[in-house]
Residue, then its C-alpha position, 0 to 999 in steps of 0.5 A: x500500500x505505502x509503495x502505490x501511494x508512493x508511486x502515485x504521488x510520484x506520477x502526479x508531481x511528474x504531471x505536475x511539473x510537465x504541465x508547468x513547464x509547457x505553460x505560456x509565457x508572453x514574450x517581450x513585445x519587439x523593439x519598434x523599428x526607428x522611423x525616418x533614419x536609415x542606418x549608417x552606410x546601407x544608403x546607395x549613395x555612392x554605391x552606383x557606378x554612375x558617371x564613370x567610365x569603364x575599366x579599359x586595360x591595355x594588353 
């Protein structure tokens, strides 16, 4: 008799646990994105190669 009991509290603190563990926990809300600001050196000022002439080697 005290071994079932044993046993069955066993298996209900198990269930217990296993159930807490798979609980819902809310995430942190993401951080909002900055508006009107690009970042540093991701502008495609300059990156272009507008007005330049073609690399020509002479061989």
């Amino acid at each position: 008799m005290k071994t079932l009991v044993l046993a069955t509290v066993a298996i209900f603190g198990l269930a217990g646990v296993a159930a807490a563990a798979d609980m819902y926990v809310k995430a942190p809300p993401a951080p909002a994105p900055v508006v009107g600001k690009a970042p540093i050196g991701k502008a495609p000022i300059g990156k272009a190669p507008l007005g330049k002439g073609p690399v020509v080697t002479r061989g």
